[in-house]
N, C-alpha and C positions, 0 to 999 in steps of 0.2 A: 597488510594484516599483521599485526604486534602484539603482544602483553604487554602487561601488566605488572609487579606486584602488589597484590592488597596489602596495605599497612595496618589492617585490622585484623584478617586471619593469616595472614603470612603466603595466602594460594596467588597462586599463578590467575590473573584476571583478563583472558585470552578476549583479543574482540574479532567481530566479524559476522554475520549473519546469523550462522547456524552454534558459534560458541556457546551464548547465552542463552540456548534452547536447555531444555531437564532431560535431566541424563536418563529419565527412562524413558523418553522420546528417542533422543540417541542411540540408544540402547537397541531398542524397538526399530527403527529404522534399521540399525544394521542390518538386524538378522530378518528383516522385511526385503531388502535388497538379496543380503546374500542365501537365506536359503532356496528360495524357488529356481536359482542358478542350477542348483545341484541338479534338478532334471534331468539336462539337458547338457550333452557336450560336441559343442559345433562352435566354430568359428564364430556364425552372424549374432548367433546370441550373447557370446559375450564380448564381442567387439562394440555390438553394441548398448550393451550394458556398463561397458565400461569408458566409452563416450560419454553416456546422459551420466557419469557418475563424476565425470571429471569437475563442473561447476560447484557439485557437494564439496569435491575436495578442497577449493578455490577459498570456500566459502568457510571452512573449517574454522578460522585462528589458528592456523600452523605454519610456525616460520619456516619457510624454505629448505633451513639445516634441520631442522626439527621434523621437518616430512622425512627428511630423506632417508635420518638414523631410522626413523621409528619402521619405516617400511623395508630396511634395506634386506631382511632377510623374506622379502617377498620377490625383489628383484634378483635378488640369488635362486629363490628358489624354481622360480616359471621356467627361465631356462635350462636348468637343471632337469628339470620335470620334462622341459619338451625332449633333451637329446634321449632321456631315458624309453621317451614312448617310441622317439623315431626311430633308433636302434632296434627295440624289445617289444614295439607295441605290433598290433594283431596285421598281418598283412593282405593288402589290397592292390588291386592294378598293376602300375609299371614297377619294376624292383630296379630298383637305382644300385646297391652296394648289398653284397652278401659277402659274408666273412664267418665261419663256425657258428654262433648262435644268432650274432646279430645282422638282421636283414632290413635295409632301408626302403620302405615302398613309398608309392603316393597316398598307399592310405595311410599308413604309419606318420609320413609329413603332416598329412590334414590335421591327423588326429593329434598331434604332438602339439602344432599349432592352437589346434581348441584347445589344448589341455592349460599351454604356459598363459593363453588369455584370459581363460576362465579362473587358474590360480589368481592373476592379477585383479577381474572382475569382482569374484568374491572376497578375495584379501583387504585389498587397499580400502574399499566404504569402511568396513567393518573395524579395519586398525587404526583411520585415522577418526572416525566420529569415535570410538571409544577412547581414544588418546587423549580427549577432551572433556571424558567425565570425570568428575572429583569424586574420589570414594566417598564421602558423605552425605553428596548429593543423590548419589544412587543408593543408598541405603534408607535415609529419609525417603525417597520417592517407594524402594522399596517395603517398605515397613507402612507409608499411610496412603497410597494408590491402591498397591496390591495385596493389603493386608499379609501379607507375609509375618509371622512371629518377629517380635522386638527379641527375644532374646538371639535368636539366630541372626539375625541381620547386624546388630549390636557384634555378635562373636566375630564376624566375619569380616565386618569395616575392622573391629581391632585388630586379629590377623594380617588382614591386608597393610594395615600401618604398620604393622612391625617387618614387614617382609622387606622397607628399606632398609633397614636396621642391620641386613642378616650381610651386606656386602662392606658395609661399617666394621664388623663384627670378624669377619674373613680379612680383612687389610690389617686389623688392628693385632689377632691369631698370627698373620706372617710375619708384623713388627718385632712383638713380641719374640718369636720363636728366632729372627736371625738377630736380637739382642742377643740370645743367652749361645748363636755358635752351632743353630740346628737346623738353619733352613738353604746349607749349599749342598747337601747331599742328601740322594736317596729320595728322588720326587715323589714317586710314586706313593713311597712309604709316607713323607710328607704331606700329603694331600689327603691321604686316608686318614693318618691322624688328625689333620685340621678340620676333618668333616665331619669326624664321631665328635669335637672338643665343641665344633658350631652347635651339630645337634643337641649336643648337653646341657649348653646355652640358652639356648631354643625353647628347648623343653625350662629352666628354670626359668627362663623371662616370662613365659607363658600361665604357669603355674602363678609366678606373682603378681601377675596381671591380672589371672582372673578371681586370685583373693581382693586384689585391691578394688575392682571393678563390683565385685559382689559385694566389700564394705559399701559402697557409696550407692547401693541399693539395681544398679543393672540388671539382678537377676530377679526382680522378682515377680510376680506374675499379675499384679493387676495392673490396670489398663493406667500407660504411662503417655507423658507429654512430650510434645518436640519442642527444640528452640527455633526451629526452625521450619516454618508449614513448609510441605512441598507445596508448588504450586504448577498449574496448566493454561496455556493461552493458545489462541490462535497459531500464534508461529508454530508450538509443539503441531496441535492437526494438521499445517501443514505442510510440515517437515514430514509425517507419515505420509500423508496422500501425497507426496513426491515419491520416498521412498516405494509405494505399493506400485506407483507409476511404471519406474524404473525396469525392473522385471517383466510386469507386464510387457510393455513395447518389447523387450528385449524379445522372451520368448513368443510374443506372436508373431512379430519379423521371421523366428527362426521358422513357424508353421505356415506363414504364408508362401516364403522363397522353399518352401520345401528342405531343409538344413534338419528340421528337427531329428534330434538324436535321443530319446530315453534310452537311460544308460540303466534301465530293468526291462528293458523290453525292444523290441522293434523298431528299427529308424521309419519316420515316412518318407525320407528324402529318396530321391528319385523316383 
């Protein structure tokens, strides 16, 4: 699975299955996978949720280094998250380690266990199908699917474009600043200044943006054109009915072997 780039809009033209699907399919899929995870916190459910998730991820267009940066603060975090629960999380059964606050049990393991799987369950669909949408395409989709406000959607892709802009913008602030003999002392002091001079920036590039944007007519309110229709097909419905899939199985595995854990209520396990 490779890219692309287009030599007509200059975007990244990712292949592979599920790349070429519309990003509010995408979109939709994620938070179809990931939020009915949140119910429930047990091992079977998101172990197995993040099995049937693994072929989505296969299917993505994401090169192998390209998974790995984009997810890597998910595989910091799971671990992280489990030693926190096993240490500090509520205790059950056999106690393995006690030391002044922190107590290691079997239930605290279990739980710690569900926790770093279910980080990974719900993370990984959701960071790598969104990695693959082009801000334009989800705002077109937004603006003529969901009738969402053109002016809104309009603000908010231009936002989002400028927001590369702003590490451009910090490299260029540090340059500058150890030309003139300012930037080997006093970091702290340095970084605050570099961050009120970004914001300053910020706010001026915005300001000229949205004068220039409202000359050439973006603001105004009757009913405006796309260059681009969104558009919907089969693969979009079903890329959802996989997505709706996914969960399902997960959480009825967890109610059949007894695992279910609502995390506002009640376990039925056991």
């Amino acid at each position: 699975m490779t890219d692309l780039l287009s030599h007509d809009t200059g975007r990244v033209v990712r292949t592979g299955p599920i790349a070429p699907r519309s990003a509010l399919a995408k979109l939709a899929a994620a938070l179809l996978i990931s939020v009915p995870l949140i119910l429930s916190i047990d091992v079977l459910s998101a172990s197995v949720a993040l099995l049937l998730s693994v072929p989505l991820l296969l299917m993505s267009g994401l090169r192998p280094r390209e998974f790995w940066l984009r997810t890597a603060v998910l595989w910091i975090a799971a671990p992280l998250s489990a030693v926190t629960i096993a240490l500090y999380g509520a205790t059950s059964g056999t106690i393995y380690f006690e030391w002044l606050v922190m107590r290691v049990s079997e239930g605290s393991l279990s739980l710690a266990a569900a926790t770093a799987l279910r980080v990974l369950a719900i993370g990984l669909p959701a960071v790598v199908l969104f990695s693959t949408v082009d801000p334009t395409d989800l705002a077109d989709d937004l603006a003529q699917r969901l009738r969402l406000p053109a002016r809104f959607v309009i603000g908010a892709l231009a936002g989002l474009r400028m927001l590369g802009l702003l590490a451009d913008d910090w490299r260029a602030l540090a340059l500058a600043r150890r030309a003139r003999g300012v930037a080997d002392e006093g970091r702290i002091r340095r970084g605050l200044g570099m961050a009120f001079a970004l914001f300053v920036l910020a706010i001026r590039r915005g300001s000229s943006l949205a004068t220039a944007m409202e000359a050439r007519g973006f603001g105004g309110r009757a009913r405006r054109t796309w260059a681009r229709p969104s558009r919907w097909d089969r693969g979009d419905t079903i890329l959802l009915l996989v997505a709706v899939m996914i969960p399902t199985a997960a959480l009825s595995a967890a109610v059949v072997f007894g695992t279910w854990n609502f995390i506002l209520g009640p376990s039925v396990a056991g």
